[in-house]
N, CA, C and O atoms as a Maestro MAE file, in Angstrom:
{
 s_m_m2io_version
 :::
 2.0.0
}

f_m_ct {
 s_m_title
 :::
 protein
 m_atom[336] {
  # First column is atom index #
  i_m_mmod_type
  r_m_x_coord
  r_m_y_coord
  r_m_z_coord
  i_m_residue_number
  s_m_chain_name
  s_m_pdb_residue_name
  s_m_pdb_atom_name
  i_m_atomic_number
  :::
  1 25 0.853 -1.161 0.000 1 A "UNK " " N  " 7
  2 3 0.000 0.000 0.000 1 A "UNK " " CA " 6
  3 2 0.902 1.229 0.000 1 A "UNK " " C  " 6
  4 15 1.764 1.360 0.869 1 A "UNK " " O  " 8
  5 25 0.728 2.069 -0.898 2 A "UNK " " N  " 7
  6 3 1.592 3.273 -1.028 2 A "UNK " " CA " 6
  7 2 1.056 4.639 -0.398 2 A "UNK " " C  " 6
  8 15 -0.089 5.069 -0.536 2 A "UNK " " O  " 8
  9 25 2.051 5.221 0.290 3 A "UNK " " N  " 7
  10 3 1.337 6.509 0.511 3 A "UNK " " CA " 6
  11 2 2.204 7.685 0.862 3 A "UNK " " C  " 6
  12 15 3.318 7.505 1.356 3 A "UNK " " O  " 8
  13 25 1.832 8.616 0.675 4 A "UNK " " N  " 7
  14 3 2.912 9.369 1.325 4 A "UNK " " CA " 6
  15 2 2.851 10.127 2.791 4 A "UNK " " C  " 6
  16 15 3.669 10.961 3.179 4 A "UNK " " O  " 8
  17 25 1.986 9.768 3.337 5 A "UNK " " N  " 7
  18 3 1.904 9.261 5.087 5 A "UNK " " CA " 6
  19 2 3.351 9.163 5.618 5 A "UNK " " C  " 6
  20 15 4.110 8.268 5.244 5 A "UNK " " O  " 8
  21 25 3.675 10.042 6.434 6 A "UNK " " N  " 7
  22 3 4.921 9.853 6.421 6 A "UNK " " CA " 6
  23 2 4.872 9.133 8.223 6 A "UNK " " C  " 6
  24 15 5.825 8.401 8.490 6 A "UNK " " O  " 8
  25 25 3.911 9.331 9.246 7 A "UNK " " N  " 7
  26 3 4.186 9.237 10.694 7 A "UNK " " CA " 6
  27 2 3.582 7.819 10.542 7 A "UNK " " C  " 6
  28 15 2.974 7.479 9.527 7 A "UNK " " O  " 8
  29 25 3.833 6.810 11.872 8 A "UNK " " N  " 7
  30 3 3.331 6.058 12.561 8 A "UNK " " CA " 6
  31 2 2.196 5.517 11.970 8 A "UNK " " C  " 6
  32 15 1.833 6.318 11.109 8 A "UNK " " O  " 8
  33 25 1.438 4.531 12.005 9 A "UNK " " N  " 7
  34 3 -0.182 4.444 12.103 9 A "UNK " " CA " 6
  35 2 0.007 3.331 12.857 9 A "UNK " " C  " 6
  36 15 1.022 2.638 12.924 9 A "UNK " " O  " 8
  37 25 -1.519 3.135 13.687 10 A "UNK " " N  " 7
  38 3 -1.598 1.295 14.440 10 A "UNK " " CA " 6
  39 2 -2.995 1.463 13.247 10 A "UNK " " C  " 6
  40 15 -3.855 2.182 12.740 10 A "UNK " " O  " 8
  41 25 -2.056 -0.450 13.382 11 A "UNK " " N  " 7
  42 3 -3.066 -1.026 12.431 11 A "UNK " " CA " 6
  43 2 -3.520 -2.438 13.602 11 A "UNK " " C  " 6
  44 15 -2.526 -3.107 13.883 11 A "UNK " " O  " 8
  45 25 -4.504 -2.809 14.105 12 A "UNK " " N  " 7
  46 3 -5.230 -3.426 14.847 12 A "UNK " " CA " 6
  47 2 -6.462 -3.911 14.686 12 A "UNK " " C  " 6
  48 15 -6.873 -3.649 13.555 12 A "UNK " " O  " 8
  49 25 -7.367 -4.616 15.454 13 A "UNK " " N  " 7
  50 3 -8.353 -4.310 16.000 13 A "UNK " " CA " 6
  51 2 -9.034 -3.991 16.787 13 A "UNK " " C  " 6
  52 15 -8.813 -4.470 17.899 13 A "UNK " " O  " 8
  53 25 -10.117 -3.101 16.650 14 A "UNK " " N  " 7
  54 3 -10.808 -2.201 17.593 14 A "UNK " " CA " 6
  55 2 -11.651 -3.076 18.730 14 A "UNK " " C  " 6
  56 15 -12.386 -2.663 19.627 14 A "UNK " " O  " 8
  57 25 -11.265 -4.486 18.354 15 A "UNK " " N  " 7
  58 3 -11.852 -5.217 19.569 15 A "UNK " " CA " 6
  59 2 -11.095 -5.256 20.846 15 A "UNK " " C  " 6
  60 15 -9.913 -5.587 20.754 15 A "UNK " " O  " 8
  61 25 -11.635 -4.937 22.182 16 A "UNK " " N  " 7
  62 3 -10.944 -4.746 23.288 16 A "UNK " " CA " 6
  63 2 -10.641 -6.459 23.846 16 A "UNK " " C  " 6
  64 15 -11.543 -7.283 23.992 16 A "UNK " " O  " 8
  65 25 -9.128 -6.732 24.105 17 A "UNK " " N  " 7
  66 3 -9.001 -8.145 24.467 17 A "UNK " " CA " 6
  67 2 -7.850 -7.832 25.512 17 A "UNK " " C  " 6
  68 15 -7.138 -6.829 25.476 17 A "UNK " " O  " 8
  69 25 -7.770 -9.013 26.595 18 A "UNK " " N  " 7
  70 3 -6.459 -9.049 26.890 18 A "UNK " " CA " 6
  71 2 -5.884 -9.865 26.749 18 A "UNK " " C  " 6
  72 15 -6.499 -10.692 26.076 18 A "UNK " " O  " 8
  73 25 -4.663 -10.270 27.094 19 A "UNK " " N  " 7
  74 3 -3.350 -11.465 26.678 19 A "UNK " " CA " 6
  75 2 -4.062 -12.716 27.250 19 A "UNK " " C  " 6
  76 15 -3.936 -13.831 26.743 19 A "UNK " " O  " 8
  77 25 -4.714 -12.490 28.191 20 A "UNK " " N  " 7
  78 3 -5.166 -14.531 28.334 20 A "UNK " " CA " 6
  79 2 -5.763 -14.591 27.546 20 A "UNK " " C  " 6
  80 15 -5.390 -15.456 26.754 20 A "UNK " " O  " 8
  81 25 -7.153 -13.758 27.094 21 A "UNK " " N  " 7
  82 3 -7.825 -14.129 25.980 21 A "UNK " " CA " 6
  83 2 -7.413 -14.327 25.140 21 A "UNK " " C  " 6
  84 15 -7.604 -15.471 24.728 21 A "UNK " " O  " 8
  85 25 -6.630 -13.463 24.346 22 A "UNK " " N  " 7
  86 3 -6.026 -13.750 23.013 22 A "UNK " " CA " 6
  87 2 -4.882 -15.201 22.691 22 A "UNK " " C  " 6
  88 15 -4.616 -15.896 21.710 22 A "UNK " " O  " 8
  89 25 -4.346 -15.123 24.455 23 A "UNK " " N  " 7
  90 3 -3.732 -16.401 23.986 23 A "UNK " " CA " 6
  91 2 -4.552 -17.785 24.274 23 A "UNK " " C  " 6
  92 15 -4.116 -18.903 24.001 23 A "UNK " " O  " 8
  93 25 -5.794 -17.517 24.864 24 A "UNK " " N  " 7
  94 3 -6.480 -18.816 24.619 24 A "UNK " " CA " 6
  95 2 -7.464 -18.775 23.308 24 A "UNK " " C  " 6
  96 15 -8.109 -19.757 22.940 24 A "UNK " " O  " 8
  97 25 -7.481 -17.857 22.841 25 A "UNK " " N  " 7
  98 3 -8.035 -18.083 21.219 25 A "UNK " " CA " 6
  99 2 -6.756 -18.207 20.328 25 A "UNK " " C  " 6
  100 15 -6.908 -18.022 19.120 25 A "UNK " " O  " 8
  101 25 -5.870 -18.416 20.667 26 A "UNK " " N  " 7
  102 3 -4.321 -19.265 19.749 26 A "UNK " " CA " 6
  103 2 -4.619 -19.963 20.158 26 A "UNK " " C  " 6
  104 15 -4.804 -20.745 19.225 26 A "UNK " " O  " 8
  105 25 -4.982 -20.620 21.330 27 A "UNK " " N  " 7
  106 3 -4.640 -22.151 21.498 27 A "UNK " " CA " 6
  107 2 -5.857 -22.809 20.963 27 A "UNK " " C  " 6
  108 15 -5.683 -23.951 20.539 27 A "UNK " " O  " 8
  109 25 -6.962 -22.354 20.902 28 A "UNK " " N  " 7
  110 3 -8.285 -22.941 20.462 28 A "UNK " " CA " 6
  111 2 -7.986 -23.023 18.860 28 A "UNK " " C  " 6
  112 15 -8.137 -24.152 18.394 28 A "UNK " " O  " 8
  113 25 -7.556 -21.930 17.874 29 A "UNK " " N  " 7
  114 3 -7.421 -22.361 17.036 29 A "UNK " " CA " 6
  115 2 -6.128 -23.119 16.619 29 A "UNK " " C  " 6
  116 15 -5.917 -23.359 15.430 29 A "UNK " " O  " 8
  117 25 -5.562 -23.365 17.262 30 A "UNK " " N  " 7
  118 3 -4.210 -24.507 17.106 30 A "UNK " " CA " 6
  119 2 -5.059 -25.763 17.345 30 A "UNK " " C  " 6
  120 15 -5.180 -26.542 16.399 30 A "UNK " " O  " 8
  121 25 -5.358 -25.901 17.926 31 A "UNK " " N  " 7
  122 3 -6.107 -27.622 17.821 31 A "UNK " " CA " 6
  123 2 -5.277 -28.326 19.267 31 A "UNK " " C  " 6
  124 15 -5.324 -29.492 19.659 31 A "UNK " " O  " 8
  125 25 -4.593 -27.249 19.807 32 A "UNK " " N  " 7
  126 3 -3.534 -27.915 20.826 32 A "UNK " " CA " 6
  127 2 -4.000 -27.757 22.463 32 A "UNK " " C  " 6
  128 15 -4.864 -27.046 22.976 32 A "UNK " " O  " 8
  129 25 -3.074 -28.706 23.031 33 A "UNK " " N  " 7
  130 3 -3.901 -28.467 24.443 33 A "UNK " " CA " 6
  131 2 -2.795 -28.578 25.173 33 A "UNK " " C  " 6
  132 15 -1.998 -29.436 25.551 33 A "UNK " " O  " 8
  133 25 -3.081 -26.995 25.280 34 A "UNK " " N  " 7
  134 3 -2.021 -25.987 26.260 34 A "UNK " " CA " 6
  135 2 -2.597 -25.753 27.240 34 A "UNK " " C  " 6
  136 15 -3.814 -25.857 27.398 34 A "UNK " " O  " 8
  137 25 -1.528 -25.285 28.299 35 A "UNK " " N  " 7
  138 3 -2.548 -24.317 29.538 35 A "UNK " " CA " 6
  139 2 -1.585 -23.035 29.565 35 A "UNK " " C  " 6
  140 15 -0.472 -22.828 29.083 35 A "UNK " " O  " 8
  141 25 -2.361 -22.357 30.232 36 A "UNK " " N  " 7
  142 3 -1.733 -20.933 30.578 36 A "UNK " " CA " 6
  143 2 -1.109 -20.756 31.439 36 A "UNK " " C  " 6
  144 15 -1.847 -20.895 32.415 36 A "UNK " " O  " 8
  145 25 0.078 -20.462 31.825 37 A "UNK " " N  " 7
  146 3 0.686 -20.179 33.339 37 A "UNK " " CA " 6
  147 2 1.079 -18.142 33.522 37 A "UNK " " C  " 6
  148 15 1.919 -17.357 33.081 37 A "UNK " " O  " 8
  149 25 -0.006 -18.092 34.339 38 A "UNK " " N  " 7
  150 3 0.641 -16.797 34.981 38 A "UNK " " CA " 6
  151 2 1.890 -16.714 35.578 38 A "UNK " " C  " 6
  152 15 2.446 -17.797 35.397 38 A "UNK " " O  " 8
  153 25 2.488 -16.077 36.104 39 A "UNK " " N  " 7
  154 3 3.508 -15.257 36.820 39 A "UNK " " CA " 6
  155 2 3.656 -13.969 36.984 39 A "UNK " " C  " 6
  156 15 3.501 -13.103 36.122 39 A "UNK " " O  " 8
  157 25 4.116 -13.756 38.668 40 A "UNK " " N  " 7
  158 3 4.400 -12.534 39.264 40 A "UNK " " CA " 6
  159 2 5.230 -11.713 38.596 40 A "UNK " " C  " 6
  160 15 6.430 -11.957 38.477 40 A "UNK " " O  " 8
  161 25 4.657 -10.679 38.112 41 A "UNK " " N  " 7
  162 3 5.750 -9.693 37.325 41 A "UNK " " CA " 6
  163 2 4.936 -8.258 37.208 41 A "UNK " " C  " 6
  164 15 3.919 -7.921 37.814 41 A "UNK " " O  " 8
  165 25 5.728 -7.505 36.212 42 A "UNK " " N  " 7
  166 3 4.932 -6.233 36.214 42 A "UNK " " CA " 6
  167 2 3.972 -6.552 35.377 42 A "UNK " " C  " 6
  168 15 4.091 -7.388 34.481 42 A "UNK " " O  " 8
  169 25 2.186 -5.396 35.819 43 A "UNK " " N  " 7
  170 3 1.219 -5.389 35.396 43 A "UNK " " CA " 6
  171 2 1.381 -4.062 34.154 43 A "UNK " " C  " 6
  172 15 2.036 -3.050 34.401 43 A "UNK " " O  " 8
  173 25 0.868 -4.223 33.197 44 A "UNK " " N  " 7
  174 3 1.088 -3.667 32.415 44 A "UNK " " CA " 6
  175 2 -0.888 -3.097 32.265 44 A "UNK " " C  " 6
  176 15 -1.720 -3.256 33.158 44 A "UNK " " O  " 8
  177 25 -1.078 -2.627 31.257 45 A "UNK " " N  " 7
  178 3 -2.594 -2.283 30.647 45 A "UNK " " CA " 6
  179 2 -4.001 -3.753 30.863 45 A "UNK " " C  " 6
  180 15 -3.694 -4.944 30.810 45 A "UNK " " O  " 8
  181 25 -5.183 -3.342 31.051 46 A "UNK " " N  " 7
  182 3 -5.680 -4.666 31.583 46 A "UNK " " CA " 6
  183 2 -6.264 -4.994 29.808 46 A "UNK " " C  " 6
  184 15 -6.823 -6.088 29.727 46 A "UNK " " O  " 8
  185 25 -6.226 -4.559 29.063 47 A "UNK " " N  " 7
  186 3 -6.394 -4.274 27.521 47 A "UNK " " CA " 6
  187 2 -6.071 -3.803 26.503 47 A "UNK " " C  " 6
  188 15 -5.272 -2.874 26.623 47 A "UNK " " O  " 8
  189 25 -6.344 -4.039 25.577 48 A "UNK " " N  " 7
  190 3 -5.691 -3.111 24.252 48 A "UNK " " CA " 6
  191 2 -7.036 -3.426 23.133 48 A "UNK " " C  " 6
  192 15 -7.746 -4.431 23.176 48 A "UNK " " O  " 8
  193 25 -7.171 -2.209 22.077 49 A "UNK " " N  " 7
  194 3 -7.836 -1.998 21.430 49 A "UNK " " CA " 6
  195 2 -7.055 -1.271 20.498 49 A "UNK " " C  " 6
  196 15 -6.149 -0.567 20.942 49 A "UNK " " O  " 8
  197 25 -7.308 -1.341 18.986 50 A "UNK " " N  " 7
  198 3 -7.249 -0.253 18.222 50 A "UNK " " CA " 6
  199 2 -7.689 0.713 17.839 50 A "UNK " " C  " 6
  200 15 -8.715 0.220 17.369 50 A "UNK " " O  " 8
  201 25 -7.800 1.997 17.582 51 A "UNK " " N  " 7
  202 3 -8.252 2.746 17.386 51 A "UNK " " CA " 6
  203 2 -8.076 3.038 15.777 51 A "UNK " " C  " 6
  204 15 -6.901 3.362 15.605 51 A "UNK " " O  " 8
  205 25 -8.783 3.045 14.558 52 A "UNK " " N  " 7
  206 3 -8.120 2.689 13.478 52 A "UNK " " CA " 6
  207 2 -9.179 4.086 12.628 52 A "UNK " " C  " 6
  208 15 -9.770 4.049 11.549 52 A "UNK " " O  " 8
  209 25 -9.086 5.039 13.498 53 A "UNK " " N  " 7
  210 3 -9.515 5.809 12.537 53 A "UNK " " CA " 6
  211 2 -8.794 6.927 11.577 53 A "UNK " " C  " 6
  212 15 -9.104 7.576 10.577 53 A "UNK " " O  " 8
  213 25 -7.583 6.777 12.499 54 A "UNK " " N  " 7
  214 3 -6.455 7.697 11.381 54 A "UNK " " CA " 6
  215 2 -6.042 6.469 10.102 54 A "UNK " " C  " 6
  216 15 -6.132 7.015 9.003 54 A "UNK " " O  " 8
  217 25 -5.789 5.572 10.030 55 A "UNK " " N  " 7
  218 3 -5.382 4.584 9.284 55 A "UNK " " CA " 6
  219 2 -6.617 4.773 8.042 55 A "UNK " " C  " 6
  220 15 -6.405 5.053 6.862 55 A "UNK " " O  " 8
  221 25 -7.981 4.521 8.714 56 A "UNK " " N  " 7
  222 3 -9.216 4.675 7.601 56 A "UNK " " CA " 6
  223 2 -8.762 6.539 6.997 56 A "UNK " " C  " 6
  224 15 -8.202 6.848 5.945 56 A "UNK " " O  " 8
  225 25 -9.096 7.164 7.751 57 A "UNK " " N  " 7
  226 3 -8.726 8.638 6.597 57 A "UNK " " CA " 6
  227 2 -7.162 8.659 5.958 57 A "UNK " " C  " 6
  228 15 -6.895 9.290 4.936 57 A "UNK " " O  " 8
  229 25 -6.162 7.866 6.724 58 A "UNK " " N  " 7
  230 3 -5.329 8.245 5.783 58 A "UNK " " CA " 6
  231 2 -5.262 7.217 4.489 58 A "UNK " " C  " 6
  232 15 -4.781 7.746 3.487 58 A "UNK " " O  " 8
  233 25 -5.569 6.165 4.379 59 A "UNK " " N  " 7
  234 3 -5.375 5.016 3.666 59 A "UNK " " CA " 6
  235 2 -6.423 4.317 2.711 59 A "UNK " " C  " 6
  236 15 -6.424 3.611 1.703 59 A "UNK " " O  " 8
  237 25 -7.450 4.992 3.720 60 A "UNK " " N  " 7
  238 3 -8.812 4.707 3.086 60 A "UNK " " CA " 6
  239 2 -9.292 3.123 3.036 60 A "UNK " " C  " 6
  240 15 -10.036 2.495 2.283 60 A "UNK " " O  " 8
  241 25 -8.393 2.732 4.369 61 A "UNK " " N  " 7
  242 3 -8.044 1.022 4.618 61 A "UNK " " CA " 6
  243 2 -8.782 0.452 6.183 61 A "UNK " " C  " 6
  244 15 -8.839 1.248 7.121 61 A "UNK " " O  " 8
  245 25 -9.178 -0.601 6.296 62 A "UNK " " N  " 7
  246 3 -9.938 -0.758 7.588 62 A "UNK " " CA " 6
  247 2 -9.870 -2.540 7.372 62 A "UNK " " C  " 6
  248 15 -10.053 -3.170 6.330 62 A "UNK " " O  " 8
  249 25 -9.536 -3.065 8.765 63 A "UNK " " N  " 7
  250 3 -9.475 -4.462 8.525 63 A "UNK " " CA " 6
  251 2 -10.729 -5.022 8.466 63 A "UNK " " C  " 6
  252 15 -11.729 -4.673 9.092 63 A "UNK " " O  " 8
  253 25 -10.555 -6.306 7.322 64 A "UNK " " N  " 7
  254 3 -11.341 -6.979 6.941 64 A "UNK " " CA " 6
  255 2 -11.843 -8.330 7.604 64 A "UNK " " C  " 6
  256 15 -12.308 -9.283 6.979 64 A "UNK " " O  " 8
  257 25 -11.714 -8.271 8.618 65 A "UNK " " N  " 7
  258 3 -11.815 -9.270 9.742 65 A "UNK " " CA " 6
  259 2 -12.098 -9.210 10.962 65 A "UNK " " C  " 6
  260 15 -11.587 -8.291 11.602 65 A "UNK " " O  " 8
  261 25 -12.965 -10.135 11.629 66 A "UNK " " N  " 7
  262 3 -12.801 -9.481 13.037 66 A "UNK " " CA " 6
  263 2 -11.690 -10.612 13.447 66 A "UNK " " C  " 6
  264 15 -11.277 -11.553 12.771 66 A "UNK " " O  " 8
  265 25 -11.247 -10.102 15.141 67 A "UNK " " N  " 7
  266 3 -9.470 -10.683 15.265 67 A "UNK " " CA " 6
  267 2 -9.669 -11.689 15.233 67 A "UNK " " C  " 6
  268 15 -8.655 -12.260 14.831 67 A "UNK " " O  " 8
  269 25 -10.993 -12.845 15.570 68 A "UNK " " N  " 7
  270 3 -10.426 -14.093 15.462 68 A "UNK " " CA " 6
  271 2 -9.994 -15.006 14.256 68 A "UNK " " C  " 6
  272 15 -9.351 -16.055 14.212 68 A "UNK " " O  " 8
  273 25 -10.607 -14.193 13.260 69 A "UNK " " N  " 7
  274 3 -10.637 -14.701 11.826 69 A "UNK " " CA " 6
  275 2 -8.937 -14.125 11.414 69 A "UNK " " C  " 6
  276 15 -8.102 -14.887 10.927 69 A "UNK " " O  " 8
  277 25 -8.759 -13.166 11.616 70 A "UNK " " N  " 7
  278 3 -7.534 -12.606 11.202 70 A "UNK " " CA " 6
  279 2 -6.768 -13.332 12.001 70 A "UNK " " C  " 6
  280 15 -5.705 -13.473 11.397 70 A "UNK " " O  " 8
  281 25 -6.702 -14.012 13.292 71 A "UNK " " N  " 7
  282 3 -5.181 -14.810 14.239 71 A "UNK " " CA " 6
  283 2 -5.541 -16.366 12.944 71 A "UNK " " C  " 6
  284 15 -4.588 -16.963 12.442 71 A "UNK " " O  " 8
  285 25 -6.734 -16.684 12.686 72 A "UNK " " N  " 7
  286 3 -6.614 -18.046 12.026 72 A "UNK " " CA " 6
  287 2 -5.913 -17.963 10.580 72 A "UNK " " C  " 6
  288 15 -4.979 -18.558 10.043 72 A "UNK " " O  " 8
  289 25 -6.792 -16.962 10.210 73 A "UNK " " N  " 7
  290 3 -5.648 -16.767 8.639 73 A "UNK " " CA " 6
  291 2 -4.243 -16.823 9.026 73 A "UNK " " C  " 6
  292 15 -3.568 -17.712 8.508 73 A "UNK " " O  " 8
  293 25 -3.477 -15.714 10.169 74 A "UNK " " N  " 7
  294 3 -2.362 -15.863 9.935 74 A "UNK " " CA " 6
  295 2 -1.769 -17.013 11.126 74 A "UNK " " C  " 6
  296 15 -0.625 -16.567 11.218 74 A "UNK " " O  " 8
  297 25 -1.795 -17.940 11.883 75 A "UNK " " N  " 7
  298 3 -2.048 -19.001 12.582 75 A "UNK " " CA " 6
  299 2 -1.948 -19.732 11.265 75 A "UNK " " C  " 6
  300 15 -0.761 -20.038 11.152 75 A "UNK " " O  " 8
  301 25 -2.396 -20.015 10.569 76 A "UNK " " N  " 7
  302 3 -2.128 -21.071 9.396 76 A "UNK " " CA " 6
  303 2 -1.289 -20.926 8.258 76 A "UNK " " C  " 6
  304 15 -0.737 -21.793 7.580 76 A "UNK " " O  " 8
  305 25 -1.284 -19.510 8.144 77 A "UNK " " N  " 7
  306 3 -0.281 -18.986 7.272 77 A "UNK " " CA " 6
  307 2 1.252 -19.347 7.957 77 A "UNK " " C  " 6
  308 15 1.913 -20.163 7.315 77 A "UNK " " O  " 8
  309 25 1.824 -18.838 9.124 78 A "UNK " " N  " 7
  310 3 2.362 -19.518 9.606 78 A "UNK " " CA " 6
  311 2 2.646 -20.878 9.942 78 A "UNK " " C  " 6
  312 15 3.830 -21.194 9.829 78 A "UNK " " O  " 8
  313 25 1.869 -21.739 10.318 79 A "UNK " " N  " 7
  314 3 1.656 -23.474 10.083 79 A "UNK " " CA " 6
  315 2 2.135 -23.669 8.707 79 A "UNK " " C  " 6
  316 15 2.628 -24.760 8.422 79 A "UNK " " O  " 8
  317 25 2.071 -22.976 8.042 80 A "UNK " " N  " 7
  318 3 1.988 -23.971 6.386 80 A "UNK " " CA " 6
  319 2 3.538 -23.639 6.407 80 A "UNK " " C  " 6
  320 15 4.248 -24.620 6.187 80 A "UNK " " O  " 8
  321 25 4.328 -22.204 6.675 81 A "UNK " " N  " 7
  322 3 5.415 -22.057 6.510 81 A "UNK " " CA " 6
  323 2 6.444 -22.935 7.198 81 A "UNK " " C  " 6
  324 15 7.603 -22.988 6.787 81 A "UNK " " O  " 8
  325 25 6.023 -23.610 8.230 82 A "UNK " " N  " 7
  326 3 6.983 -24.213 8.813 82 A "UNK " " CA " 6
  327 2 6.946 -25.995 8.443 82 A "UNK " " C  " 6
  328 15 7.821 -26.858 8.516 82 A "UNK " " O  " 8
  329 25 5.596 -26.032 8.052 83 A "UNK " " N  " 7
  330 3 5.404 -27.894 7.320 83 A "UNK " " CA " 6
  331 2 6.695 -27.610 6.293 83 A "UNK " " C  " 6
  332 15 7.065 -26.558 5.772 83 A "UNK " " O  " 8
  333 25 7.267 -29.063 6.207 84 A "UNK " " N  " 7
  334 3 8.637 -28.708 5.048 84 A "UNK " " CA " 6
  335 2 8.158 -30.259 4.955 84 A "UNK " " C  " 6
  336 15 8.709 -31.029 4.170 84 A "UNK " " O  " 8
  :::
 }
 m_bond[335] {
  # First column is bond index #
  i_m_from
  i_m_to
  i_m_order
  :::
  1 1 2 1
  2 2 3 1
  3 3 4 2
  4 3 5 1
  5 5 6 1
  6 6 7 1
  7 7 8 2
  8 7 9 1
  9 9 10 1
  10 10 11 1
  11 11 12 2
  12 11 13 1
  13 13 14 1
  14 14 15 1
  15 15 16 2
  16 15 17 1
  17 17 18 1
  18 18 19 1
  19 19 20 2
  20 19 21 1
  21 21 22 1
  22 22 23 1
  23 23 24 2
  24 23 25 1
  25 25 26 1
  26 26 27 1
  27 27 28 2
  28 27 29 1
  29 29 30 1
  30 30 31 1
  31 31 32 2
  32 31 33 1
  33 33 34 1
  34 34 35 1
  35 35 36 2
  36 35 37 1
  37 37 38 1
  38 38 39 1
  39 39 40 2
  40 39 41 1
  41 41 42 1
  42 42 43 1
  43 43 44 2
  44 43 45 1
  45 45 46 1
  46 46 47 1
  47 47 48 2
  48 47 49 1
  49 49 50 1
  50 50 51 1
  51 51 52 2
  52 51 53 1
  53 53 54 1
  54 54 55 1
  55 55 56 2
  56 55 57 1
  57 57 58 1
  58 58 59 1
  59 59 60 2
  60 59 61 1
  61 61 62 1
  62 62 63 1
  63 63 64 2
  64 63 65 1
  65 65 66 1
  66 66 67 1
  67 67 68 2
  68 67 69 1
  69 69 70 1
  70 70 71 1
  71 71 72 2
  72 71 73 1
  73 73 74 1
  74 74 75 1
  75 75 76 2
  76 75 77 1
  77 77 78 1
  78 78 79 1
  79 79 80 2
  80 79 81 1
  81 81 82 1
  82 82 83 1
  83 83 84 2
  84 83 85 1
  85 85 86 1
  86 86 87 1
  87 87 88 2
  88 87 89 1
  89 89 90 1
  90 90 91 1
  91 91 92 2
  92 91 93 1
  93 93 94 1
  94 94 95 1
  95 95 96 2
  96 95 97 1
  97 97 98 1
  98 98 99 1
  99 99 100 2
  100 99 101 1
  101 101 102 1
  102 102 103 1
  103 103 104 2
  104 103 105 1
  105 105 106 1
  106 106 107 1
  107 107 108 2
  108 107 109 1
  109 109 110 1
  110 110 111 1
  111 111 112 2
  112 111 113 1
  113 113 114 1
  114 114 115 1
  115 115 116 2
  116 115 117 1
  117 117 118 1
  118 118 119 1
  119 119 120 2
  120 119 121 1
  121 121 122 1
  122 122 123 1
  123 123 124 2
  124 123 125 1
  125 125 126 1
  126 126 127 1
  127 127 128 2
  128 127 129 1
  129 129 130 1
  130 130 131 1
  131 131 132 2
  132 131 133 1
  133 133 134 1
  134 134 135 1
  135 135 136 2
  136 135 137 1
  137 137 138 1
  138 138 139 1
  139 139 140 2
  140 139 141 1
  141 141 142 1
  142 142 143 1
  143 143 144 2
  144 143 145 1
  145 145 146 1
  146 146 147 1
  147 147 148 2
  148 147 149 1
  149 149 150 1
  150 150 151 1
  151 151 152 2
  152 151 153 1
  153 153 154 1
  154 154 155 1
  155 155 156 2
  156 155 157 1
  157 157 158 1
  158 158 159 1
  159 159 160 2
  160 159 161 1
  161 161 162 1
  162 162 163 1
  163 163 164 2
  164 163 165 1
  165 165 166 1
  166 166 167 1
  167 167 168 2
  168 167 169 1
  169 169 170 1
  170 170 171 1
  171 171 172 2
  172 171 173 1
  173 173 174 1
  174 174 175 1
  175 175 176 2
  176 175 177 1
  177 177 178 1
  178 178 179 1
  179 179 180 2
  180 179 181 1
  181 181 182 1
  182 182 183 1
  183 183 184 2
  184 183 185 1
  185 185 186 1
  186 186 187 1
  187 187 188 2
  188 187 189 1
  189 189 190 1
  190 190 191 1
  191 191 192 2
  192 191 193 1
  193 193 194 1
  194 194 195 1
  195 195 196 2
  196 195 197 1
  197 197 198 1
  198 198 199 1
  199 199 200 2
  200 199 201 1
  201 201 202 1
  202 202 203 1
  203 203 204 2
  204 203 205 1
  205 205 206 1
  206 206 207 1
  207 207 208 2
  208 207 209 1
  209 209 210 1
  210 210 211 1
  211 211 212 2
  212 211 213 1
  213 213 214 1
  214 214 215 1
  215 215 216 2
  216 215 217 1
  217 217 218 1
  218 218 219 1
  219 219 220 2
  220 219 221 1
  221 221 222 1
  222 222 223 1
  223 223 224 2
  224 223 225 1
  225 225 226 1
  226 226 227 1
  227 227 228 2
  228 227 229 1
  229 229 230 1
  230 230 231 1
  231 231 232 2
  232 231 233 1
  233 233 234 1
  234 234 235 1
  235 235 236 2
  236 235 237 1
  237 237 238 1
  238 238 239 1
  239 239 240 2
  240 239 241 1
  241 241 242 1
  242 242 243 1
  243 243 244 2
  244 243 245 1
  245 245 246 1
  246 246 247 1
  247 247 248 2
  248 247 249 1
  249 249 250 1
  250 250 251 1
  251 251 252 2
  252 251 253 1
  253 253 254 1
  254 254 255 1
  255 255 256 2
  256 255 257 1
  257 257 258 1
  258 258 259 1
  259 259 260 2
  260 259 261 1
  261 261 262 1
  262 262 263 1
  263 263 264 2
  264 263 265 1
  265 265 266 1
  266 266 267 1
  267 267 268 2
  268 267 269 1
  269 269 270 1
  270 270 271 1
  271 271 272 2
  272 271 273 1
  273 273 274 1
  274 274 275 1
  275 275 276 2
  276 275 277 1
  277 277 278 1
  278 278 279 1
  279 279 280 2
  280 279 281 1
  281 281 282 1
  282 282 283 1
  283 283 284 2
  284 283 285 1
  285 285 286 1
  286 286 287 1
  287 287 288 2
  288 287 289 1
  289 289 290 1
  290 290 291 1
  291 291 292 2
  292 291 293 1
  293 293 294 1
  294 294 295 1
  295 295 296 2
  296 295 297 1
  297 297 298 1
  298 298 299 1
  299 299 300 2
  300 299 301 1
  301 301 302 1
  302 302 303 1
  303 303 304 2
  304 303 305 1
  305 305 306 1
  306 306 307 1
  307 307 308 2
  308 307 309 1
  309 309 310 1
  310 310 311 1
  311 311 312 2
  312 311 313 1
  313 313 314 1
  314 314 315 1
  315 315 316 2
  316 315 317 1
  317 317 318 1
  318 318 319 1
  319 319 320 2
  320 319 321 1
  321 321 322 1
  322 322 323 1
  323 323 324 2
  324 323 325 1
  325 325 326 1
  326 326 327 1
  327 327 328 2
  328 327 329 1
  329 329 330 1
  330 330 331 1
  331 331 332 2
  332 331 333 1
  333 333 334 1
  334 334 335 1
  335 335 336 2
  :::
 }
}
């Protein structure tokens, strides 16, 4: 995608998740049976979201997925790269 945008953009989704979730929707679509282990460390944000409205006016671009569809596309895209 070309532009002459010269700063930053986040490209995301505007769905609000946090890291257990997201990493138990990797593991659901892996087919694998993982567990999660916490640990004591620093707390960081209890979420993240994108905000993708500078990206839409500058680019005129907006993702075509919601995130779980987008971790499986690339979740398999990855898988296929590493089958040899």
């Amino acid at each position: 995608m070309k532009s002459n945008y010269k700063k930053p953009l986040n490209i995301g989704s505007d769905e609000m998740i946090n890291i257990n979730s997201l990493a138990e929707m990797t593991i659901s679509i892996s087919g694998k049976k993982l567990t999660i282990k916490n640990i004591d460390g620093p707390v960081g944000v209890n979420g993240r979201c994108s905000d993708n409205q500078l990206i839409t006016k500058v680019l005129d671009w907006h993702p075509r997925y919601p995130l779980k569809k987008g971790i499986e596309i690339l979740y398999n895209w990855v898988n296929s790269q590493l089958e040899v």
